[in-house]
Jmol script that loads the backbone (N, CA, C; Angstrom):
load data "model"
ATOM      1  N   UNK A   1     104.373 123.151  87.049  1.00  0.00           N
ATOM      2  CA  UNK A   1     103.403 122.125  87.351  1.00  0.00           C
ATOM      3  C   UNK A   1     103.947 120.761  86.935  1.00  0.00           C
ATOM      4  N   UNK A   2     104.136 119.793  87.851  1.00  0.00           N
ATOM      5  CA  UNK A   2     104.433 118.611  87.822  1.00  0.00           C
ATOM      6  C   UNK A   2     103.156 117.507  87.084  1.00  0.00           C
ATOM      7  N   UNK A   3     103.722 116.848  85.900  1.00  0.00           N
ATOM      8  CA  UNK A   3     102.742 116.131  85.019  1.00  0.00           C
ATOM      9  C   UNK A   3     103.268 114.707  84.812  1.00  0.00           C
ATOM     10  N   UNK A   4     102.436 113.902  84.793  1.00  0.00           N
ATOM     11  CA  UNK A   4     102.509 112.388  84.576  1.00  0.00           C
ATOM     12  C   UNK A   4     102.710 111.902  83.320  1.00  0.00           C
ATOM     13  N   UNK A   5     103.794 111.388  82.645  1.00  0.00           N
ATOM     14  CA  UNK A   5     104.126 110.404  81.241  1.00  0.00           C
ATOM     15  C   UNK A   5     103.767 109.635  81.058  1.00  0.00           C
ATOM     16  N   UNK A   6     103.066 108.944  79.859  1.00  0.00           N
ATOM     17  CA  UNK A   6     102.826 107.574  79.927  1.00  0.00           C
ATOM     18  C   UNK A   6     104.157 106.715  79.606  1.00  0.00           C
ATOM     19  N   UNK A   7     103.827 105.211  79.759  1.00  0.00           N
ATOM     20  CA  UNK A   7     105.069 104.753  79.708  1.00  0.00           C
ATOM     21  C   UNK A   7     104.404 102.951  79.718  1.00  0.00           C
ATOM     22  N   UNK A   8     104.816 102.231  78.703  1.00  0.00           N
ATOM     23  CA  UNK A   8     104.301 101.114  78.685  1.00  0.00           C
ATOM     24  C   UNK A   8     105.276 100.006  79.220  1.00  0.00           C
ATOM     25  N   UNK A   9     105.037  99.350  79.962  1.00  0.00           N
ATOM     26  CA  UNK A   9     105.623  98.218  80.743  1.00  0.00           C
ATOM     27  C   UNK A   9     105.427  96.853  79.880  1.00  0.00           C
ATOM     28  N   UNK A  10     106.673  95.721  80.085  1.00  0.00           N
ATOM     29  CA  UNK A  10     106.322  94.846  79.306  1.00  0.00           C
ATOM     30  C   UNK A  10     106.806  93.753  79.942  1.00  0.00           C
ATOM     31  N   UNK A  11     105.792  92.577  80.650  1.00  0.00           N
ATOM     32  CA  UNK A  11     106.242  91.666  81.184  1.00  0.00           C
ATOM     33  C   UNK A  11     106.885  90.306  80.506  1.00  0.00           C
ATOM     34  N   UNK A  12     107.803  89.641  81.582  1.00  0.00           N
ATOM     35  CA  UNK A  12     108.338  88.472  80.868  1.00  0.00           C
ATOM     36  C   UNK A  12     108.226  87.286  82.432  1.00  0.00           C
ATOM     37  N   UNK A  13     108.236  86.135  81.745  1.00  0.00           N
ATOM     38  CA  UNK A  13     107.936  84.961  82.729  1.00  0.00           C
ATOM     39  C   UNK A  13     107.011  85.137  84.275  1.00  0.00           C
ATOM     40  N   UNK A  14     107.578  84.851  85.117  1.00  0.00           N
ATOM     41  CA  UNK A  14     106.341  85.170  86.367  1.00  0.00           C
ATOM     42  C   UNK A  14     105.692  86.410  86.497  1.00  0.00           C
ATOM     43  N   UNK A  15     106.462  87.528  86.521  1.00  0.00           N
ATOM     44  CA  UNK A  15     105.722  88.473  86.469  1.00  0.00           C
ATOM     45  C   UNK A  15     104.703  88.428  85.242  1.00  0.00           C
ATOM     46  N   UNK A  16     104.375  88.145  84.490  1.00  0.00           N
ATOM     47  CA  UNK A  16     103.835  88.016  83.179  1.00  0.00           C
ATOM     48  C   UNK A  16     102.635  86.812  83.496  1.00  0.00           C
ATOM     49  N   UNK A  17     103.056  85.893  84.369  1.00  0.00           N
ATOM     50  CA  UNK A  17     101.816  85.034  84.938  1.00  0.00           C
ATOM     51  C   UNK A  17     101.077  85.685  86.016  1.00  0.00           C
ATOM     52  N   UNK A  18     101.472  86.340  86.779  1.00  0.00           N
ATOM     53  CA  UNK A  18     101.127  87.312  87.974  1.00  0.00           C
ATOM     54  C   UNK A  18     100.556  88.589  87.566  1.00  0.00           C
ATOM     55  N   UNK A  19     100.699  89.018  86.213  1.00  0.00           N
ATOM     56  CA  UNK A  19     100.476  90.013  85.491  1.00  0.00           C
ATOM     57  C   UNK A  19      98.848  89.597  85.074  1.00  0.00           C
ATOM     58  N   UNK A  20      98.956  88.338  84.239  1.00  0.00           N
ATOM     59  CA  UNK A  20      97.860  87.909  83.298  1.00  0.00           C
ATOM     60  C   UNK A  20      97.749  88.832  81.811  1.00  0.00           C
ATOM     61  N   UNK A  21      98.388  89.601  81.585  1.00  0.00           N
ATOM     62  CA  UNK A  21      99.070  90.093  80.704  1.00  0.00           C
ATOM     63  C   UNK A  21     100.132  90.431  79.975  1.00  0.00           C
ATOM     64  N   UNK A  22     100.394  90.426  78.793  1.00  0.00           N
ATOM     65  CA  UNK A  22     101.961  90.269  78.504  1.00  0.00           C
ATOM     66  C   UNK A  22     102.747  92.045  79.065  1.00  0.00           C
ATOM     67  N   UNK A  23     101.416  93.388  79.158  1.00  0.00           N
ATOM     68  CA  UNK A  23     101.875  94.542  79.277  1.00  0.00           C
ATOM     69  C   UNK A  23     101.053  95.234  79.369  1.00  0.00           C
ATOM     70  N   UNK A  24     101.433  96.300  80.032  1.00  0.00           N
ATOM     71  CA  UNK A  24     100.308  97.546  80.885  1.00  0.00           C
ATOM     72  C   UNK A  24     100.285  98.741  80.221  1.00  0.00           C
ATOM     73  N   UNK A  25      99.777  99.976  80.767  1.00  0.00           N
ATOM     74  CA  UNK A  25     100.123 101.172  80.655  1.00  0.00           C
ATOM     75  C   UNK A  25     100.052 101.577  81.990  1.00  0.00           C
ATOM     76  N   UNK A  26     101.017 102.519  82.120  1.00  0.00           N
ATOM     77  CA  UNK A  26     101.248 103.424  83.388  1.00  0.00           C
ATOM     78  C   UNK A  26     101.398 104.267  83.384  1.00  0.00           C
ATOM     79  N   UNK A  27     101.292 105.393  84.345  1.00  0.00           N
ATOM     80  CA  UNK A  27     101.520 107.015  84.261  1.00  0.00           C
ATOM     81  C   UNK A  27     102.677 106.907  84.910  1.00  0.00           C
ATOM     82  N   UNK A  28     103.954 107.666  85.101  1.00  0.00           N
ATOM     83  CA  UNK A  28     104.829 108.062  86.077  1.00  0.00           C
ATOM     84  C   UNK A  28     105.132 109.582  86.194  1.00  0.00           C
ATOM     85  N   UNK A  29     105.452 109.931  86.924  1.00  0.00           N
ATOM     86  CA  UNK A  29     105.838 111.524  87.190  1.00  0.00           C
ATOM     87  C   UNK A  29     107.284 112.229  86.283  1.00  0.00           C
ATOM     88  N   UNK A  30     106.815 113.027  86.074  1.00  0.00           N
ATOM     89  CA  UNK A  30     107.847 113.653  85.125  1.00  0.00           C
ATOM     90  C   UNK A  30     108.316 114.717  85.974  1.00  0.00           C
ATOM     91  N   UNK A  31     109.891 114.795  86.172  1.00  0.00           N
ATOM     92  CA  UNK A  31     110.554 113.364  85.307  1.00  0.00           C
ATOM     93  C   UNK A  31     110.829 112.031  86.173  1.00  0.00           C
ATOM     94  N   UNK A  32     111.017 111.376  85.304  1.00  0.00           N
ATOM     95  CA  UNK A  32     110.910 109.772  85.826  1.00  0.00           C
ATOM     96  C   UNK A  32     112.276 108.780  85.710  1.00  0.00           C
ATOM     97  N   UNK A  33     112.443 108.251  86.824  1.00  0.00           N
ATOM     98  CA  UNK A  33     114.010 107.106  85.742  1.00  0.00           C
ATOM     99  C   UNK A  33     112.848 105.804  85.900  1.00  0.00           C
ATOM    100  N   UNK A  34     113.575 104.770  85.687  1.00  0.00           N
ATOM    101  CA  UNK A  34     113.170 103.615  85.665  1.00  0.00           C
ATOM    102  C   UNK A  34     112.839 102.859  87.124  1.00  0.00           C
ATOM    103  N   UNK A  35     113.353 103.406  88.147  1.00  0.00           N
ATOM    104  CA  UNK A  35     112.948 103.120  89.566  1.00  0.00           C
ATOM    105  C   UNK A  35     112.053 103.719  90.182  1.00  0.00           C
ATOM    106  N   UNK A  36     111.118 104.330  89.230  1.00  0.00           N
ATOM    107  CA  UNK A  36     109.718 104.574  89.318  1.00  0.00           C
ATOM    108  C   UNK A  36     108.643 104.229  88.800  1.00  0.00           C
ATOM    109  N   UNK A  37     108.951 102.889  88.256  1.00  0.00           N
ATOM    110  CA  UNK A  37     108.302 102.368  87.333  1.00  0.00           C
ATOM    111  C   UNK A  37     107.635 101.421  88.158  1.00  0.00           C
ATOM    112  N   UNK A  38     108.317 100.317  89.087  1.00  0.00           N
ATOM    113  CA  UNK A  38     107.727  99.222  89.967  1.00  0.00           C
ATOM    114  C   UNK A  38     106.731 100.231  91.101  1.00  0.00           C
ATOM    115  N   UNK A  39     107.048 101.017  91.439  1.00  0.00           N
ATOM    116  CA  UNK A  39     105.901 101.284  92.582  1.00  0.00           C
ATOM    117  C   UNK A  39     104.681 101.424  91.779  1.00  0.00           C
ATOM    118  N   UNK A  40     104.888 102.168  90.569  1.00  0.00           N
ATOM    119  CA  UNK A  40     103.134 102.458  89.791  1.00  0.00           C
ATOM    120  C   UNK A  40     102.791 101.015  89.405  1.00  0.00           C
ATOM    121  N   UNK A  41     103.249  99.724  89.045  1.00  0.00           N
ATOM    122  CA  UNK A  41     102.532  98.612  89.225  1.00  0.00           C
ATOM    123  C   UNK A  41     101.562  98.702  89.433  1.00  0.00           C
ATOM    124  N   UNK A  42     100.333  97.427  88.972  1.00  0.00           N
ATOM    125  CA  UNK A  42      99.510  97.498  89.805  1.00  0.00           C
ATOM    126  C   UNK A  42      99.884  96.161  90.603  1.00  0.00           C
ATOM    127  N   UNK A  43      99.184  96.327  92.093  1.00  0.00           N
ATOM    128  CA  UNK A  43      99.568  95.685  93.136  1.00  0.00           C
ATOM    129  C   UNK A  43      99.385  94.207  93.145  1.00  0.00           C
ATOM    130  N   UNK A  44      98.902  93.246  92.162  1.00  0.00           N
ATOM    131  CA  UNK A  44      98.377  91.905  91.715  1.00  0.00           C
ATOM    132  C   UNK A  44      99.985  91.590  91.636  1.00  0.00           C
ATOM    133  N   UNK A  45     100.847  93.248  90.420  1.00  0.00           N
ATOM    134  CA  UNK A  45     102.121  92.475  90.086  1.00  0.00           C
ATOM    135  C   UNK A  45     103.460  92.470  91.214  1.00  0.00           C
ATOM    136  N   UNK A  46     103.332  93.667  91.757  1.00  0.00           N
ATOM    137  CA  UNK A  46     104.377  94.070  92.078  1.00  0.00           C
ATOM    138  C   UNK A  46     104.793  93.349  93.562  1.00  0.00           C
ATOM    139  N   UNK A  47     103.304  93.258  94.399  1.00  0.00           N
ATOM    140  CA  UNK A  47     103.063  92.624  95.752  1.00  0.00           C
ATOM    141  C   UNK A  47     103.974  93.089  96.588  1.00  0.00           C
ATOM    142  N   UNK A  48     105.484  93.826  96.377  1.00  0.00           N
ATOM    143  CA  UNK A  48     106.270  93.880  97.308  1.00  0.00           C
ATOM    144  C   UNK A  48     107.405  94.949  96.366  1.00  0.00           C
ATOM    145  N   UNK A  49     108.136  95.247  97.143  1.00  0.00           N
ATOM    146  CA  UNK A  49     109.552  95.825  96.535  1.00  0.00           C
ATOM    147  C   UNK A  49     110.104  95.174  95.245  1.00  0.00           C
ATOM    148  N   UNK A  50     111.133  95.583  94.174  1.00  0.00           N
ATOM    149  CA  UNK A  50     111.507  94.989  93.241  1.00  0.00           C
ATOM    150  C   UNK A  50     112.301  93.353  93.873  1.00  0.00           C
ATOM    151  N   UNK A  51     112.068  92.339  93.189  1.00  0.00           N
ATOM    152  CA  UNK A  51     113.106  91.810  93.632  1.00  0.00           C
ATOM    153  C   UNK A  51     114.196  91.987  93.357  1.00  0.00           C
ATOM    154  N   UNK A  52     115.134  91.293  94.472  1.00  0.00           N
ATOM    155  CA  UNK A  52     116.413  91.310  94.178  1.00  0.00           C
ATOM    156  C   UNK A  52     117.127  90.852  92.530  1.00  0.00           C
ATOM    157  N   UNK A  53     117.691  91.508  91.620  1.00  0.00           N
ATOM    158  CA  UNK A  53     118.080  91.013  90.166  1.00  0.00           C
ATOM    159  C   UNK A  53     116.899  90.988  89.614  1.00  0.00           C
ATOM    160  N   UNK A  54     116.392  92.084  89.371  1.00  0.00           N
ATOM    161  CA  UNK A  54     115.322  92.543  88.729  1.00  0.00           C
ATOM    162  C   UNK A  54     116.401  92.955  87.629  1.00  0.00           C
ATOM    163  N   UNK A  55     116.209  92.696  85.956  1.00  0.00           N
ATOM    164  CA  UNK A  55     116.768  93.716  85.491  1.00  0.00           C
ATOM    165  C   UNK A  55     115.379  94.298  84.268  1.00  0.00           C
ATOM    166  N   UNK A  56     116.111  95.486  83.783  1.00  0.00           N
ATOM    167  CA  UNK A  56     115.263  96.404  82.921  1.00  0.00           C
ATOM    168  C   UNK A  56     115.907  96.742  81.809  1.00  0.00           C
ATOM    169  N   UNK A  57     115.185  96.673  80.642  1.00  0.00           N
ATOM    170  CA  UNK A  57     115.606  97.227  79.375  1.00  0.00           C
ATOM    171  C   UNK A  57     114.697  98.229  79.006  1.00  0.00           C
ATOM    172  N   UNK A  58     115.098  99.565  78.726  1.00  0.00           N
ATOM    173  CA  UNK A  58     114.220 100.142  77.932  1.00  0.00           C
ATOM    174  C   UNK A  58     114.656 100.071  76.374  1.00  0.00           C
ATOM    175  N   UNK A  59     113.129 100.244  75.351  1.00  0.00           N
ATOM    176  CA  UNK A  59     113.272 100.558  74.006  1.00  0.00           C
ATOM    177  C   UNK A  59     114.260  99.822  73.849  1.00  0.00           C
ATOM    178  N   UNK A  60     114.426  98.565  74.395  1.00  0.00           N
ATOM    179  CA  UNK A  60     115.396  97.158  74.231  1.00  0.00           C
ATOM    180  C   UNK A  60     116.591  97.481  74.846  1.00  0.00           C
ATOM    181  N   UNK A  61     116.983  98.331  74.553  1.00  0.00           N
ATOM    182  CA  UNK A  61     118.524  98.396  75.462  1.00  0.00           C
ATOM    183  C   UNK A  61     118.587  98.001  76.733  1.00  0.00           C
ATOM    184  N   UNK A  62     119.296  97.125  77.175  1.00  0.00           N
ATOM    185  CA  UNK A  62     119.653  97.269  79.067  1.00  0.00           C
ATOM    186  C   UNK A  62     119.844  98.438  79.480  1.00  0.00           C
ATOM    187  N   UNK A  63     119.146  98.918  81.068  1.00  0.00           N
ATOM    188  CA  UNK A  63     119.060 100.355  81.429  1.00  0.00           C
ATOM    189  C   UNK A  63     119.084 100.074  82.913  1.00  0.00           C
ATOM    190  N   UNK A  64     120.079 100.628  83.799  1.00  0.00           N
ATOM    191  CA  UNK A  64     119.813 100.860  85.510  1.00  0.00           C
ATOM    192  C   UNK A  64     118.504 101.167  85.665  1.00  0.00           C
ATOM    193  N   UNK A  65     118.211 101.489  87.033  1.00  0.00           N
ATOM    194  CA  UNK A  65     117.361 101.874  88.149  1.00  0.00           C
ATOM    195  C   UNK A  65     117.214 103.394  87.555  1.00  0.00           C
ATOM    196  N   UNK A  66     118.533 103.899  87.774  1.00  0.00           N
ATOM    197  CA  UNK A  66     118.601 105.825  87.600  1.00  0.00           C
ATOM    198  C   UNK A  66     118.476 106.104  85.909  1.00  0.00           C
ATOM    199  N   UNK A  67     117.995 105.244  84.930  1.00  0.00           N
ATOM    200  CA  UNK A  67     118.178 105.826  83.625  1.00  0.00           C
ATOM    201  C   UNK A  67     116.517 106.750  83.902  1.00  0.00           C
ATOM    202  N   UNK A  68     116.836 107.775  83.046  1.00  0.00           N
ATOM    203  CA  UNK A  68     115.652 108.518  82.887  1.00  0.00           C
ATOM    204  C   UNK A  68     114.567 108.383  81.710  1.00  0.00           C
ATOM    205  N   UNK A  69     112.996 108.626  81.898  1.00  0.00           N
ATOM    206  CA  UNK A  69     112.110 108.056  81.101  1.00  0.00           C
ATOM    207  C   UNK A  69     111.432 109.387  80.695  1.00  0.00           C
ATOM    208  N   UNK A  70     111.124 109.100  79.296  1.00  0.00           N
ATOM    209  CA  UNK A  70     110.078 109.926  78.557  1.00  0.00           C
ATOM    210  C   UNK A  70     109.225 109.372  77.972  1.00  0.00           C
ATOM    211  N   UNK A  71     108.317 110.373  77.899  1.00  0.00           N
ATOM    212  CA  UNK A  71     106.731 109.379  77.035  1.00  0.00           C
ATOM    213  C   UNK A  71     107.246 108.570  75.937  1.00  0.00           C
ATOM    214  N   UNK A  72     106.403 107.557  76.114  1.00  0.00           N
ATOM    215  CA  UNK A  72     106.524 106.828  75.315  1.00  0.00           C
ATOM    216  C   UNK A  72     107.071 105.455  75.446  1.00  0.00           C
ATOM    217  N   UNK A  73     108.087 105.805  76.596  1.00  0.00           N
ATOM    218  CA  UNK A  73     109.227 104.588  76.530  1.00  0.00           C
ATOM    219  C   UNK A  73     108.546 103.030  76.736  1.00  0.00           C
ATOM    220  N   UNK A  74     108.971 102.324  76.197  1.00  0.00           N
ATOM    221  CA  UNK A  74     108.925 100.836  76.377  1.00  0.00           C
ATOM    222  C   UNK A  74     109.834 100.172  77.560  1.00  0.00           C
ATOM    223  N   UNK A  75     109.483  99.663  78.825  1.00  0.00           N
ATOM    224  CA  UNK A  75     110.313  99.298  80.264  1.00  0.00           C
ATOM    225  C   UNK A  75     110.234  98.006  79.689  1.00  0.00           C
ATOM    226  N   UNK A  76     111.100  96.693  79.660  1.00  0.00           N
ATOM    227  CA  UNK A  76     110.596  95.626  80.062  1.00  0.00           C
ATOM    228  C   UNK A  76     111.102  95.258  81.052  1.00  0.00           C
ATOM    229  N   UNK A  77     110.526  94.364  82.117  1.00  0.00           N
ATOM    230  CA  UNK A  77     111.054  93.941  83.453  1.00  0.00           C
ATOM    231  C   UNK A  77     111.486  92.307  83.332  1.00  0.00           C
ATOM    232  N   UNK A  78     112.205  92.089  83.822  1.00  0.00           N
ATOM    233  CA  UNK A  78     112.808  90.854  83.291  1.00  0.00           C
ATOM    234  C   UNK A  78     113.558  90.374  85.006  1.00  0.00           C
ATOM    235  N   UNK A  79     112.717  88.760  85.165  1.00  0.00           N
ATOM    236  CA  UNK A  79     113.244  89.078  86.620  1.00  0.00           C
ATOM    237  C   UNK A  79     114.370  88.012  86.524  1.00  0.00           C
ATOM    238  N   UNK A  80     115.015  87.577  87.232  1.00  0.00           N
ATOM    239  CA  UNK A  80     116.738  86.894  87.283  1.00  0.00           C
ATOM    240  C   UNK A  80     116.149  85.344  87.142  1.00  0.00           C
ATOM    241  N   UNK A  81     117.080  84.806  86.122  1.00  0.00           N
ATOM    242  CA  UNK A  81     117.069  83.342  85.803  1.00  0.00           C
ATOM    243  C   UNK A  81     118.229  82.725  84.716  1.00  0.00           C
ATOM    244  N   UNK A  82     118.192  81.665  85.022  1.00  0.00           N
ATOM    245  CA  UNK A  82     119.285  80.545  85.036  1.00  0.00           C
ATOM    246  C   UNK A  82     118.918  79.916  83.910  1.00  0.00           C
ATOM    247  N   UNK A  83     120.428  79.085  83.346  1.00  0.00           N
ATOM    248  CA  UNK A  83     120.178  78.047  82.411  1.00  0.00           C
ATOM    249  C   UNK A  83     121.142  77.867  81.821  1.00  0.00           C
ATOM    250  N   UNK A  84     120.828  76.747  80.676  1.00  0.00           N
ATOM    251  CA  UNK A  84     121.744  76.468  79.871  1.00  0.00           C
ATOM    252  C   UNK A  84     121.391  76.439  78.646  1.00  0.00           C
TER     253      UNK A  84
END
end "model"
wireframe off; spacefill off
backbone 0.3
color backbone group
């Protein structure tokens, strides 16, 4: 029997204004990588596909698309930006 993990999401800059929260909770399917994380969004944030240079850290580390998730994990989504 296929069961759902929780898994807390943690926004930064626009998504985080588009959010109206700094972070969610979500269910994802077990098992899960991290490129199952944007479709469970809710739809206020996600509005569309990841963008392009989306990146993700879990439990702080930098993590691909294909890293795999267990309860508990901390995602943050962090979308692409510039500076000095």
């Amino acid at each position: 029997m296929r069961r759902d993990i929780p898994v807390t999401v943690i926004f930064f800059a626009a998504l985080r204004e588009r959010a109206g929260c700094a972070e969610c909770q979500i269910a994802v399917p077990d098992p899960a990588t991290v490129a199952d994380v944007w479709p469970r969004l809710p739809k206020r944030i996600r509005r569309s596909d990841a963008p392009d240079g989306v990146r993700y850290a879990v439990n702080d580390t930098w993590a691909d698309a294909a890293r795999p998730l267990i309860a508990g994990d901390r995602i943050a989504l962090l979308m692409p930006f510039s500076g000095g």
